[in-house]
C-alpha positions in Angstrom: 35.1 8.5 42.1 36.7 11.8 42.7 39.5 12.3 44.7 40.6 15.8 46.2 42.7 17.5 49.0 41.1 19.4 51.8 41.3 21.0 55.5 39.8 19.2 58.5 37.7 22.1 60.3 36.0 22.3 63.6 33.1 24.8 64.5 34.0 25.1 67.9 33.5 29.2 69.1 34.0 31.2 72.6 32.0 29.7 75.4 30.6 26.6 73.3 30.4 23.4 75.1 30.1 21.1 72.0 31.5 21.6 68.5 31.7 19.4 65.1 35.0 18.4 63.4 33.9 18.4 59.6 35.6 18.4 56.0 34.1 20.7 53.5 33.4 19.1 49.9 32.8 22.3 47.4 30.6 22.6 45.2 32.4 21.7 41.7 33.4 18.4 43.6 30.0 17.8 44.9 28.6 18.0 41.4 31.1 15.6 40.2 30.2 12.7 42.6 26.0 13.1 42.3 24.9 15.8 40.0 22.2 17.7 40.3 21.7 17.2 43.7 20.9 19.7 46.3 20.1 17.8 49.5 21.9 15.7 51.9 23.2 12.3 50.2 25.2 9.8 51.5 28.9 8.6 49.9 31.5 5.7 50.3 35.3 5.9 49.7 38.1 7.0 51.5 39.1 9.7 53.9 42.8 9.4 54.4 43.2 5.9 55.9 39.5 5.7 57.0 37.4 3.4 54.6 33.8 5.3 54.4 30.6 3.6 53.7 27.3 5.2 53.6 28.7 8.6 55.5 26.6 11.6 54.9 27.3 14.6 53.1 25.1 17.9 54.1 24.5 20.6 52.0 25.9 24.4 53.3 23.6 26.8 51.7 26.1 28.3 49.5 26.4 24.9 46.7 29.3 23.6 49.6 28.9 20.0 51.7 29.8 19.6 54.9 31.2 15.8 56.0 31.3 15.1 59.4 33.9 13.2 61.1 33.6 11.7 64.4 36.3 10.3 66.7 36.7 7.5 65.7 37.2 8.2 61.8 39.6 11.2 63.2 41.8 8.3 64.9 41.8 6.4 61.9 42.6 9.5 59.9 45.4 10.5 61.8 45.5 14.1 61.3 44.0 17.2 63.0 42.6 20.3 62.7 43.7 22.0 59.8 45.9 20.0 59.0 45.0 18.5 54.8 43.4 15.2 54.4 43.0 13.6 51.2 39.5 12.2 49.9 38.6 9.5 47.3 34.4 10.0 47.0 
């Protein structure tokens, strides 16, 4: 497992209804936890207080994953938009 410190992020922009709230992973962490892998995969650990099973990472383009969280991991959490969050993966 790898752990690591990051920013929680949202994509909201002007005039969008709906936006995601998201960590990213980069991509020298990503090849730590699964190596050689380009496509989405799916991780358990820890996000701040929130015990993960099975959550998704998706891949950016650029080598980078993108891990959503949803509101109820975000409660757990306890922290906001960009504020840092701590990861165990």
């Amino acid at each position: 497992m790898v752990t690591f410190e990051t920013t929680i992020e949202r994509t909201l922009q002007d005039g969008e209804k709906y936006s995601w709230t998201y960590v990213i992973i980069p991509a020298e962490v990503a090849q730590q936890i699964n190596p050689g892998v380009k496509t989405i995969y799916r991780v358990k650990g820890r996000i701040g207080a929130h015990i993960c099973r099975q959550v998704a990472l998706l891949p950016c383009g650029n080598g980078d994953y993108m891990l959503l969280l949803n509101a109820a991991m975000r409660k757990e959490i306890g922290s906001g938009v960009g504020e840092p969050v701590q990861l165990l993966l």
